[in-house]
N, CA, C and O atoms as a GROMACS GRO file, in nm:
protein
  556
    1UNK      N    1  14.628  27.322  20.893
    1UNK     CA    2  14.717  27.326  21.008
    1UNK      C    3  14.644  27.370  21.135
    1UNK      O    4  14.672  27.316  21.242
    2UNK      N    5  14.549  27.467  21.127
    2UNK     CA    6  14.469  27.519  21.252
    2UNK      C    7  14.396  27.385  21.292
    2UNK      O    8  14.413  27.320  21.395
    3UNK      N    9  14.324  27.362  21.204
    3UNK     CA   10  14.215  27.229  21.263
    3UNK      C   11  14.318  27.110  21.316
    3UNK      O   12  14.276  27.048  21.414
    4UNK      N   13  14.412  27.083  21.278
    4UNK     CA   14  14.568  27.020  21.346
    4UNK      C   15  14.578  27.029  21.512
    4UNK      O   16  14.563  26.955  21.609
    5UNK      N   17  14.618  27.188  21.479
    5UNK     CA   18  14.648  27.263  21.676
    5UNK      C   19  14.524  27.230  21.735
    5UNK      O   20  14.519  27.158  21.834
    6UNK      N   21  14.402  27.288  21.666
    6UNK     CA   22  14.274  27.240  21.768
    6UNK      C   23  14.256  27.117  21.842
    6UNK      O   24  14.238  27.099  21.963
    7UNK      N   25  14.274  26.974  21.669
    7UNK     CA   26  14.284  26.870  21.825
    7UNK      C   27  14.365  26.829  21.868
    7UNK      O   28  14.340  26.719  21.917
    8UNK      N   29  14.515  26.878  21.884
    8UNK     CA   30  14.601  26.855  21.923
    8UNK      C   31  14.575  26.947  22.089
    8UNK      O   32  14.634  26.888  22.180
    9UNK      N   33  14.514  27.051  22.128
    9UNK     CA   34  14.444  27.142  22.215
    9UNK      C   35  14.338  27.051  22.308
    9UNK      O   36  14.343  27.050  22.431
   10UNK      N   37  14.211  26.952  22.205
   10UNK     CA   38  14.136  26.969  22.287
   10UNK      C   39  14.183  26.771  22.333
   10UNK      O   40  14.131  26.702  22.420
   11UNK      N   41  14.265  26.742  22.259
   11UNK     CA   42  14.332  26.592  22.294
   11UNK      C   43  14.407  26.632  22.427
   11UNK      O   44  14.408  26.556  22.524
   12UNK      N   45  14.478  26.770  22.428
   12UNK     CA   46  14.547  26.785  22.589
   12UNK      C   47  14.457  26.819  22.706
   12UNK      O   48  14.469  26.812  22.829
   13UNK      N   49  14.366  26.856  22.627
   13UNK     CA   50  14.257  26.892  22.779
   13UNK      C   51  14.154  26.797  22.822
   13UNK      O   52  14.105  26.800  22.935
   14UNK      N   53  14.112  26.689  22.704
   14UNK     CA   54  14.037  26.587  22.741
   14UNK      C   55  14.061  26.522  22.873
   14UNK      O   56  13.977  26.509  22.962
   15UNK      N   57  14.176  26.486  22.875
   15UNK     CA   58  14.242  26.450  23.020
   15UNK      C   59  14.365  26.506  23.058
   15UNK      O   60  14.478  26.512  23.011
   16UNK      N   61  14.278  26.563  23.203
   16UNK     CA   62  14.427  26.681  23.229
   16UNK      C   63  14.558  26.620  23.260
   16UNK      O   64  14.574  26.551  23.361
   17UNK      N   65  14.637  26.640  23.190
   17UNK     CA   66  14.798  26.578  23.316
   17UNK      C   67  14.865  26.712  23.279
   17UNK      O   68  14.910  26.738  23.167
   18UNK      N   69  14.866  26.791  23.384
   18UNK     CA   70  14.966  26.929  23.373
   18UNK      C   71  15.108  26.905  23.415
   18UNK      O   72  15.168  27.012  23.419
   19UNK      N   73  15.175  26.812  23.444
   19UNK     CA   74  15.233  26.724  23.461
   19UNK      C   75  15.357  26.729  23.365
   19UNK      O   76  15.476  26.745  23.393
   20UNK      N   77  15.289  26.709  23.228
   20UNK     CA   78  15.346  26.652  23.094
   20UNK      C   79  15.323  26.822  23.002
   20UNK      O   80  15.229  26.844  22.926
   21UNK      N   81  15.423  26.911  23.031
   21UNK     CA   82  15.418  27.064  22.950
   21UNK      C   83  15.445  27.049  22.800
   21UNK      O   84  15.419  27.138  22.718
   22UNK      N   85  15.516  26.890  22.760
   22UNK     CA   86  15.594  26.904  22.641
   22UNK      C   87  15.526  26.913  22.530
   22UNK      O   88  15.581  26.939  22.424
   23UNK      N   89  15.341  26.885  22.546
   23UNK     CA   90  15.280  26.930  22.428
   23UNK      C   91  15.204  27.065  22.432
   23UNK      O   92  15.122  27.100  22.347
   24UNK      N   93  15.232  27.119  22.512
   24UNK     CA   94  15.199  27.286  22.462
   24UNK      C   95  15.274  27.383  22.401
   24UNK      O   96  15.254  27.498  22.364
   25UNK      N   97  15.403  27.277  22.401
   25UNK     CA   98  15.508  27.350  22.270
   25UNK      C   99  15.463  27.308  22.159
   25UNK      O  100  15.528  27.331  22.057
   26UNK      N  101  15.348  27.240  22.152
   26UNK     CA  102  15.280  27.196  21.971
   26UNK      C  103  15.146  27.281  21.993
   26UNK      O  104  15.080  27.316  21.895
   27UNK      N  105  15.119  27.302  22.083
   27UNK     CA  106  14.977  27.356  22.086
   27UNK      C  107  14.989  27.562  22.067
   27UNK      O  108  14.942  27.632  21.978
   28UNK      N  109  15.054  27.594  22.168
   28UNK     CA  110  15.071  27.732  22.154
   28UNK      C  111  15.213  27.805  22.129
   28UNK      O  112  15.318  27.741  22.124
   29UNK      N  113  15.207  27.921  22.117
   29UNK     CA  114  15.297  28.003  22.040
   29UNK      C  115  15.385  28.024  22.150
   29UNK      O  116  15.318  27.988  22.247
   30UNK      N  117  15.512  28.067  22.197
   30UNK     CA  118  15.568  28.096  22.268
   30UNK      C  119  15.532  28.251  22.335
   30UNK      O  120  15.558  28.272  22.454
   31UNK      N  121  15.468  28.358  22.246
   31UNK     CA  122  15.401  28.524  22.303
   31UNK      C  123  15.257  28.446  22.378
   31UNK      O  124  15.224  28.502  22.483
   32UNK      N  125  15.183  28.346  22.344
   32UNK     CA  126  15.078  28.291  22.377
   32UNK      C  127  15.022  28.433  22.511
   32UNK      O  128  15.079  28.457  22.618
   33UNK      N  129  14.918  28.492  22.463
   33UNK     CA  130  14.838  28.539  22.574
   33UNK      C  131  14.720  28.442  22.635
   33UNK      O  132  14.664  28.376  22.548
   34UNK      N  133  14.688  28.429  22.727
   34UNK     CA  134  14.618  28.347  22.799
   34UNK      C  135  14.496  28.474  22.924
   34UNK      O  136  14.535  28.568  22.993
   35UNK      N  137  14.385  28.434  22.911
   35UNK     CA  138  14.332  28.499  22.969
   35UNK      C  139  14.157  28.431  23.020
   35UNK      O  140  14.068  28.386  22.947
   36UNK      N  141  14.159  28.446  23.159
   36UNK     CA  142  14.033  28.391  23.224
   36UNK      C  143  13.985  28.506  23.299
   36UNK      O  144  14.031  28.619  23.285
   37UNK      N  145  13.878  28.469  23.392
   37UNK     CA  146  13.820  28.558  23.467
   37UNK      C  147  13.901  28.585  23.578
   37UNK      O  148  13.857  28.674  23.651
   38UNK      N  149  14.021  28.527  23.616
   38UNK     CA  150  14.088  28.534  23.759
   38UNK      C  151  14.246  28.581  23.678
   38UNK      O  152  14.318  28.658  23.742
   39UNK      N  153  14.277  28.549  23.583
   39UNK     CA  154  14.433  28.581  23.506
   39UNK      C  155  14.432  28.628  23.409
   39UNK      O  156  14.323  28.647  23.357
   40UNK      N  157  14.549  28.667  23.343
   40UNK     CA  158  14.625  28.737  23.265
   40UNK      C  159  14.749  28.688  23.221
   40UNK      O  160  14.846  28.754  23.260
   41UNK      N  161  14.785  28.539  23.114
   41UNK     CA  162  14.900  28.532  23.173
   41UNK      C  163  14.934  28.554  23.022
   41UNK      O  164  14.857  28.530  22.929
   42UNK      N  165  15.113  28.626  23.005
   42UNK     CA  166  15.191  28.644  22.900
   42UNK      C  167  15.306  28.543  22.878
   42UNK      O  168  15.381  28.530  22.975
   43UNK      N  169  15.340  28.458  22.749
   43UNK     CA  170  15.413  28.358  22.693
   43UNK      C  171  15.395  28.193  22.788
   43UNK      O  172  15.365  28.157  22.901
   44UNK      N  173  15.426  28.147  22.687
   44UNK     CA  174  15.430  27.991  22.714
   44UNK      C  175  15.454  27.960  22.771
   44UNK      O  176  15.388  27.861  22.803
   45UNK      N  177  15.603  28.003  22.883
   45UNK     CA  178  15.635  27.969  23.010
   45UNK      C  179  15.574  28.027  23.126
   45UNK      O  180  15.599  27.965  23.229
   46UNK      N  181  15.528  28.091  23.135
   46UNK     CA  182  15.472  28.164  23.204
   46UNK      C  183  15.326  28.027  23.238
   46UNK      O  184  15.297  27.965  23.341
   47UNK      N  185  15.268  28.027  23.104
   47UNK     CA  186  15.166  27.956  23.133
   47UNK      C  187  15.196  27.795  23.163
   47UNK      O  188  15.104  27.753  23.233
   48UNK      N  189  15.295  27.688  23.133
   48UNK     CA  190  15.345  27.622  23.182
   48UNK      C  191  15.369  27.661  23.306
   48UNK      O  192  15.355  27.548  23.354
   49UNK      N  193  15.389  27.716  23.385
   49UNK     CA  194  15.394  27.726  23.523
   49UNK      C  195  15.273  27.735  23.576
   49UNK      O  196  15.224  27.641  23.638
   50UNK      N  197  15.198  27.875  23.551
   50UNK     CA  198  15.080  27.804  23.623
   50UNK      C  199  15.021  27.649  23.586
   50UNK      O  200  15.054  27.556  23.660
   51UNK      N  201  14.944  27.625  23.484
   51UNK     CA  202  14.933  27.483  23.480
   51UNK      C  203  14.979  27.425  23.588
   51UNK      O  204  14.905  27.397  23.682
   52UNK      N  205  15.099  27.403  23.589
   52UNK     CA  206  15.226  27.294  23.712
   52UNK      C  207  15.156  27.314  23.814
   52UNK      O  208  15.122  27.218  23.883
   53UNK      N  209  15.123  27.431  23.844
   53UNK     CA  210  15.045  27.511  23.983
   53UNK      C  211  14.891  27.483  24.007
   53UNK      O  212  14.837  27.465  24.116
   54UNK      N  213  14.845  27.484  23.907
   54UNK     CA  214  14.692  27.413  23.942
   54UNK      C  215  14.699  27.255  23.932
   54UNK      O  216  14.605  27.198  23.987
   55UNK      N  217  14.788  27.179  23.875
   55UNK     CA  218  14.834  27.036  23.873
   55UNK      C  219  14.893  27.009  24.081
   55UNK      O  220  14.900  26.896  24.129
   56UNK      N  221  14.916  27.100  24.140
   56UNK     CA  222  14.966  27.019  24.225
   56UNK      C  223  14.850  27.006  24.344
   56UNK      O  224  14.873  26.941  24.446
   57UNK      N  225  14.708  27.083  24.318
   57UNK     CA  226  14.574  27.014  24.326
   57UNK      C  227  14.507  26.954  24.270
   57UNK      O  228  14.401  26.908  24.314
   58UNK      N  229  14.550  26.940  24.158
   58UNK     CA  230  14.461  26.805  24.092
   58UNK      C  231  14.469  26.642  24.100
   58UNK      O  232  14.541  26.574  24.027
   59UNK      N  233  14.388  26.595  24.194
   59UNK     CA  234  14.365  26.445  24.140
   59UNK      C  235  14.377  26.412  24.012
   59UNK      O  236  14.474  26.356  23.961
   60UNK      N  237  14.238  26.458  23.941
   60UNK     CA  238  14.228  26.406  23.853
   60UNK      C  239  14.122  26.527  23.757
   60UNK      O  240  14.034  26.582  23.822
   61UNK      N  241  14.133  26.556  23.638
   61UNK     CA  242  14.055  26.669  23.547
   61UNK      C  243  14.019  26.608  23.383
   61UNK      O  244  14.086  26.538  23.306
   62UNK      N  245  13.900  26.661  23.374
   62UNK     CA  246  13.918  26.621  23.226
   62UNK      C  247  13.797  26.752  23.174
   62UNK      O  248  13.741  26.834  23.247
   63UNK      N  249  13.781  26.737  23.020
   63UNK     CA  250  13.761  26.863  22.947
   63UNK      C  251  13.643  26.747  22.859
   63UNK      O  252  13.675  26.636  22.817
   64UNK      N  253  13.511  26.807  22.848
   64UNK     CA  254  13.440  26.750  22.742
   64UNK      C  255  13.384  26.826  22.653
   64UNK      O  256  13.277  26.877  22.685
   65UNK      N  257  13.436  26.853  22.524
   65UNK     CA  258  13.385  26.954  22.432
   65UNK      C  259  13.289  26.900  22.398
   65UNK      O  260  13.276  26.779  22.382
   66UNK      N  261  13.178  27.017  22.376
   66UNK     CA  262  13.037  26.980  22.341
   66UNK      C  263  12.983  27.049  22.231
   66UNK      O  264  12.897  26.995  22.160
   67UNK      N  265  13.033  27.186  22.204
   67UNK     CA  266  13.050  27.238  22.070
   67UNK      C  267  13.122  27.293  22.003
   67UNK      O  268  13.200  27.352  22.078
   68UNK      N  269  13.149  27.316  21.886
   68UNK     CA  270  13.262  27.422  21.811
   68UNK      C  271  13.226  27.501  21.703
   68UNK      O  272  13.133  27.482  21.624
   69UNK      N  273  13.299  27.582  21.706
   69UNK     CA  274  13.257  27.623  21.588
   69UNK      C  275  13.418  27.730  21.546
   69UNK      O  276  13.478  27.787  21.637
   70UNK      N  277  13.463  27.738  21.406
   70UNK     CA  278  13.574  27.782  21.353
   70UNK      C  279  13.551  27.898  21.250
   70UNK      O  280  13.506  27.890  21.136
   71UNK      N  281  13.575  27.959  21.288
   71UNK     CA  282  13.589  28.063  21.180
   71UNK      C  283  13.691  28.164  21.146
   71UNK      O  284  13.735  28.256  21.214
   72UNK      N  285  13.717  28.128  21.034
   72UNK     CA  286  13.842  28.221  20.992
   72UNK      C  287  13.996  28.151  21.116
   72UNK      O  288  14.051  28.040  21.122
   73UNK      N  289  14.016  28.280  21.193
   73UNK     CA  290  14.171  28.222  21.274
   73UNK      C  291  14.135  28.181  21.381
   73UNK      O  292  14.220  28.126  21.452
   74UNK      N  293  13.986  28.194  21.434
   74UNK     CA  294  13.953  28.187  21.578
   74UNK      C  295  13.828  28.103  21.571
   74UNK      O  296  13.731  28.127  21.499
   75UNK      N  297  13.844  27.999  21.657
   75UNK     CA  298  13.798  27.869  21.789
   75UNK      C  299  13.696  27.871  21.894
   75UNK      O  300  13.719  27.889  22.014
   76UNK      N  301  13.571  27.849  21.836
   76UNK     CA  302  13.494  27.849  21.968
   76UNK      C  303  13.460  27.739  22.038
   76UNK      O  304  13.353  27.692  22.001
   77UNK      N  305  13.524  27.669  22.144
   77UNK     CA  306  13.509  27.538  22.213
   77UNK      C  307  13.429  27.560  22.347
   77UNK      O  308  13.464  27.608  22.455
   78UNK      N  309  13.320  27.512  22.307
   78UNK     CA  310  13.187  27.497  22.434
   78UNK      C  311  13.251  27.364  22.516
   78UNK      O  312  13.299  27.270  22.453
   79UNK      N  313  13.247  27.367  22.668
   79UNK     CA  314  13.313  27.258  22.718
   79UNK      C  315  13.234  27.254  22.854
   79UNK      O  316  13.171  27.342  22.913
   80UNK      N  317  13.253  27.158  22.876
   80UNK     CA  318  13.194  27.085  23.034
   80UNK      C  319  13.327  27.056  23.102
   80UNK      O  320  13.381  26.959  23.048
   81UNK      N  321  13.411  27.116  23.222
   81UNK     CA  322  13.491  27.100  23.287
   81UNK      C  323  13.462  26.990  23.483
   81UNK      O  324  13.401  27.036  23.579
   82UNK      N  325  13.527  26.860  23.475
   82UNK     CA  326  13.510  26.801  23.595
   82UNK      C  327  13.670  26.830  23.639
   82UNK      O  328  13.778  26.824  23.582
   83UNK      N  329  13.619  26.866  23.786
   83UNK     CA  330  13.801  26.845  23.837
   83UNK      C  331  13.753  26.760  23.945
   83UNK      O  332  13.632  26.762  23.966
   84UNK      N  333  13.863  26.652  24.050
   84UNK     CA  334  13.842  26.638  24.165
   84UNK      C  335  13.981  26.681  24.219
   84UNK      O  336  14.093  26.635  24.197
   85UNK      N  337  13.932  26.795  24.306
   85UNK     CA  338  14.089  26.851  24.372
   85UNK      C  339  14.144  26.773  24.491
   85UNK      O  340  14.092  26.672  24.538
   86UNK      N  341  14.252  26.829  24.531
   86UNK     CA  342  14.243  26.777  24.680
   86UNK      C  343  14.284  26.871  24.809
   86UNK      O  344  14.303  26.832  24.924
   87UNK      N  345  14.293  27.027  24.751
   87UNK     CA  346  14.203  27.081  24.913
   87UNK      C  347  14.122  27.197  24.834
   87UNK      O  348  14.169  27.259  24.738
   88UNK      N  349  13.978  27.217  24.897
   88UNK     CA  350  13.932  27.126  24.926
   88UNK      C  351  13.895  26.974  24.876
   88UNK      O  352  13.872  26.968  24.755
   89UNK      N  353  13.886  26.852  24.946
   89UNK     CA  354  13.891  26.753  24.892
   89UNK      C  355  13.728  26.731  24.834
   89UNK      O  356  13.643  26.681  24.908
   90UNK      N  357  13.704  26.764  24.723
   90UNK     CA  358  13.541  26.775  24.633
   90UNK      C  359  13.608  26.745  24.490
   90UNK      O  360  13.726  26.734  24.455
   91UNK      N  361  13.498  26.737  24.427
   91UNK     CA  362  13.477  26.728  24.273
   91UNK      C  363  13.370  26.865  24.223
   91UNK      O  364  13.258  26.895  24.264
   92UNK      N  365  13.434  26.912  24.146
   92UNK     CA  366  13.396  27.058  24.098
   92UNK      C  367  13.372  27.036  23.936
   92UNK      O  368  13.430  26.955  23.863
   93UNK      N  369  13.279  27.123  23.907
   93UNK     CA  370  13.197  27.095  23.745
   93UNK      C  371  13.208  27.217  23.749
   93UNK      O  372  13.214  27.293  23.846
   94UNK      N  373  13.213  27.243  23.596
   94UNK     CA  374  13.194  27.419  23.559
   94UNK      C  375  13.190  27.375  23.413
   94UNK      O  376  13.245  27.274  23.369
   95UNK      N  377  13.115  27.469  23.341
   95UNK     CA  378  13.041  27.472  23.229
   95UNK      C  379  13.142  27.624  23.193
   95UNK      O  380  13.183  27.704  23.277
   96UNK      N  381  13.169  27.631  23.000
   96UNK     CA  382  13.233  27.763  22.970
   96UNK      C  383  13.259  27.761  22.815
   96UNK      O  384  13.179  27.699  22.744
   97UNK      N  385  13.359  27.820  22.761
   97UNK     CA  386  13.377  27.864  22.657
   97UNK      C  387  13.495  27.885  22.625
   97UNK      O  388  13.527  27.969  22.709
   98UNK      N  389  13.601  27.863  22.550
   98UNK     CA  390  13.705  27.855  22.511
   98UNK      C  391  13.743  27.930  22.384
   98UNK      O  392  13.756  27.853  22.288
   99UNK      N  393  13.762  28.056  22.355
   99UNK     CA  394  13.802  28.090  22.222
   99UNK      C  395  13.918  28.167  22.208
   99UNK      O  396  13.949  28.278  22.252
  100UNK      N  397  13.986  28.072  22.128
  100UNK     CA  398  14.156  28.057  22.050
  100UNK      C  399  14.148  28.149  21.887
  100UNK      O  400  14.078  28.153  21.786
  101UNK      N  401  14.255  28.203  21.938
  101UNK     CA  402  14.313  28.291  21.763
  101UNK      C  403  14.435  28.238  21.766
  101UNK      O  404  14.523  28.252  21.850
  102UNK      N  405  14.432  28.158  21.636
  102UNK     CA  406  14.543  28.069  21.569
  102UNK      C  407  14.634  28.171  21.436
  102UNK      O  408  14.592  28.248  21.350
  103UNK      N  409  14.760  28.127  21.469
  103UNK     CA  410  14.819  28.120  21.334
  103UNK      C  411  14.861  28.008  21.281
  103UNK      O  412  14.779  27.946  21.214
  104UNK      N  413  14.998  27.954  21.295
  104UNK     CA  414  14.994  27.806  21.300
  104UNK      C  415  14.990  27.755  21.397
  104UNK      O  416  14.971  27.634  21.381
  105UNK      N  417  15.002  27.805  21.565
  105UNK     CA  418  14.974  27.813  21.681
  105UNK      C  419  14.866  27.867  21.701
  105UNK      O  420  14.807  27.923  21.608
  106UNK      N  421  14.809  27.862  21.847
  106UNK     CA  422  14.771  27.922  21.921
  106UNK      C  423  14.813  28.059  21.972
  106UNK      O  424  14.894  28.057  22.065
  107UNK      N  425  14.776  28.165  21.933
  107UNK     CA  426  14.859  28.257  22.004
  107UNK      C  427  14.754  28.356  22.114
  107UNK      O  428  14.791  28.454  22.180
  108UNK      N  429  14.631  28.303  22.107
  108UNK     CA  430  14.537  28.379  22.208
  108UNK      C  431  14.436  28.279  22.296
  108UNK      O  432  14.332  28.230  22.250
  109UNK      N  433  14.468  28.266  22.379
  109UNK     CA  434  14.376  28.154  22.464
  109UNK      C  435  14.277  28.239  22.558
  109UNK      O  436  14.330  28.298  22.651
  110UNK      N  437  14.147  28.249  22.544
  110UNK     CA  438  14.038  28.365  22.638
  110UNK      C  439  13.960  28.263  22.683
  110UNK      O  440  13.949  28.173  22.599
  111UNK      N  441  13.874  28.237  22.836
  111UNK     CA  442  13.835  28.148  22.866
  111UNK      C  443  13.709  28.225  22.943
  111UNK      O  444  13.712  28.323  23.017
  112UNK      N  445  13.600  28.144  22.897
  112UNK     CA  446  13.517  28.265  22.948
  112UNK      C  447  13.414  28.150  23.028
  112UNK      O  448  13.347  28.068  22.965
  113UNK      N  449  13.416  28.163  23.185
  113UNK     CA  450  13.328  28.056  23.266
  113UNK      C  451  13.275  28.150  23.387
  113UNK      O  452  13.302  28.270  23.383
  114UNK      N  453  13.198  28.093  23.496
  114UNK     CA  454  13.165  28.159  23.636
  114UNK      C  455  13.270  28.123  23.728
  114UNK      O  456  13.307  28.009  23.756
  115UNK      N  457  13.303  28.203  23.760
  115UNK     CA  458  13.450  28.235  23.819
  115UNK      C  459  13.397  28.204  23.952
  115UNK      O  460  13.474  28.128  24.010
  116UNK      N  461  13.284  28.237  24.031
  116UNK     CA  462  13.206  28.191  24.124
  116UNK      C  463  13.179  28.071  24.207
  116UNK      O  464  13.190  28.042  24.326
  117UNK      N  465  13.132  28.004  24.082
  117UNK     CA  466  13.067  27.833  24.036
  117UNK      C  467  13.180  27.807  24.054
  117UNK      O  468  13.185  27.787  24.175
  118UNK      N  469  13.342  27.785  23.986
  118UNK     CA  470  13.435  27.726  23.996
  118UNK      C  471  13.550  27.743  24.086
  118UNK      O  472  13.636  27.659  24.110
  119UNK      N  473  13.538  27.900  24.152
  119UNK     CA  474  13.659  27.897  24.254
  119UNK      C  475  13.576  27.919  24.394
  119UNK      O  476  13.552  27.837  24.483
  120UNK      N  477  13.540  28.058  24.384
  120UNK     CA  478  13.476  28.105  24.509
  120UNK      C  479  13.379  28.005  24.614
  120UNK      O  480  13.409  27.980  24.730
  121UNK      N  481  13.284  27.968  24.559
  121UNK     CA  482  13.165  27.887  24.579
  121UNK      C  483  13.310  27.759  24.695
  121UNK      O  484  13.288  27.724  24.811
  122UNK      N  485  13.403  27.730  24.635
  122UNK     CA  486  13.480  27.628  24.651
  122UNK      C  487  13.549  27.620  24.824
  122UNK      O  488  13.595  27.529  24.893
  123UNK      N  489  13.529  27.735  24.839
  123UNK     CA  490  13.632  27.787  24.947
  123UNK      C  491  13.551  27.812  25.054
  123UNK      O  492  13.468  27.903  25.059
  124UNK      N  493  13.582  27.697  25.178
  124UNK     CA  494  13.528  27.710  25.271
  124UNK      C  495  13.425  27.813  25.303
  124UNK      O  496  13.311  27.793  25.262
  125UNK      N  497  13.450  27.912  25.366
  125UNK     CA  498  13.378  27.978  25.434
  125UNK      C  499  13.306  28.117  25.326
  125UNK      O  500  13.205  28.185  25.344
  126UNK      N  501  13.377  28.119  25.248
  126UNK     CA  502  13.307  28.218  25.172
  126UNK      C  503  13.267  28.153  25.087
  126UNK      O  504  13.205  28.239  25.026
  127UNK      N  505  13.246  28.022  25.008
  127UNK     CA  506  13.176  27.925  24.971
  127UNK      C  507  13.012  27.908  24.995
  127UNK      O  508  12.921  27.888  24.915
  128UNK      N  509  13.015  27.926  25.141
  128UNK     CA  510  12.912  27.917  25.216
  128UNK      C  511  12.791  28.065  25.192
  128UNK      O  512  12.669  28.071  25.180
  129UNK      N  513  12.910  28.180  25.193
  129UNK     CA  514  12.847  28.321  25.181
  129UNK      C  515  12.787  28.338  25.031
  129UNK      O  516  12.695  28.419  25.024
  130UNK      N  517  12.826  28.274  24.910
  130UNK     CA  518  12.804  28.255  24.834
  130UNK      C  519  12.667  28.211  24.752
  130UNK      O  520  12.589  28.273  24.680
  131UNK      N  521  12.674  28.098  24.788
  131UNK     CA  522  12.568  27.955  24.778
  131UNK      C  523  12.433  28.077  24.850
  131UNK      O  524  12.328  28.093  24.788
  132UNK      N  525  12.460  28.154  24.992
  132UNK     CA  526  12.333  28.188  25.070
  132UNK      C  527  12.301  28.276  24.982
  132UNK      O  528  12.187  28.274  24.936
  133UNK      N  529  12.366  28.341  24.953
  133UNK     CA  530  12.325  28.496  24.830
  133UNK      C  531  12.282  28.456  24.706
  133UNK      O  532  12.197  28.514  24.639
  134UNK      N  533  12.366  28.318  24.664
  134UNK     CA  534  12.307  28.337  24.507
  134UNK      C  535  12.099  28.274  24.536
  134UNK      O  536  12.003  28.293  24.461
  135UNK      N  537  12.103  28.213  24.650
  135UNK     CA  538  11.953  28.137  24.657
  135UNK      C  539  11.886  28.273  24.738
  135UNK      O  540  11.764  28.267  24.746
  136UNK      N  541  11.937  28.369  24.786
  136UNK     CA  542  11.838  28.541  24.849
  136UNK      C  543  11.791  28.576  24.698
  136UNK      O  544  11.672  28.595  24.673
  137UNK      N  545  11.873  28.584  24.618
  137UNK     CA  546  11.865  28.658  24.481
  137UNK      C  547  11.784  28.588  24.394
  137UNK      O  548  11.720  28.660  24.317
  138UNK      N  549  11.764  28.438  24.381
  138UNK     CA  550  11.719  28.353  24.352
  138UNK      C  551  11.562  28.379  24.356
  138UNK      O  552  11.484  28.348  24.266
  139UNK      N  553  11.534  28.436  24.467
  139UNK     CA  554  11.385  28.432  24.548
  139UNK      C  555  11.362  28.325  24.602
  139UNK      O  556  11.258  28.309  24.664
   0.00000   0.00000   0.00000
């Protein structure tokens, strides 16, 4: 049943449509904790909303898993993330890690990427402050 939810998980993220919530009632648990470098979010609706909320910048997103590995209740999904948003209007890549603790759901989603690389870097003007520091540090 776990290896089930998984690609039923990584079939919804292959191509994003946040759009369409009605299969994350097959994917995660309704307590579902969810957690990245920028959130914290508690139950299924909760996270259906955001989704909706990063969907109403998305063109277009998709998810390319590149490795896994399962053990016991918990999911390690290595992934290559493309978005093209539309403000700012770019195409954004971010590289990360995905690991899920299943029961017959999903009930722990932890997302572990550069929070930097994918938001900050993104944003006009401190975008800019960014990019100059990470190449000072760079040498």
């Amino acid at each position: 049943m776990q290896i089930e939810t998984i690609e039923k998980f990584k079939a919804y993220f292959r191509q994003l449509k946040f759009d369409d919530d009605t299969a994350l009632n097959e994917i995660y648990s309704d307590n579902v904790i969810f957690i990245d470098p920028i959130h914290r979010i508690n139950g299924i609706e909760n996270l259906k909303s955001y989704f909706k909320k990063l969907d109403s910048n998305l063109m277009e997103g998709s998810f390319q898993f590149t490795n896994e590995s399962i053990i016991d209740t918990t999911a390690y999904l290595q992934w290559e993330m493309n978005l093209q948003l539309k403000r700012p209007k770019k195409n954004v890549k971010a590289s990360g890690i995905s690991v899920l603790t299943l029961e017959q759901k999903i009930i722990k989603h932890r997302d572990y990427f550069d929070a930097g690389e994918l938001f900050y870097e993104n944003i006009p003007v401190l975008g800019s402050v960014i990019l100059f520091l990470k190449k000072k540090i760079a040498g």
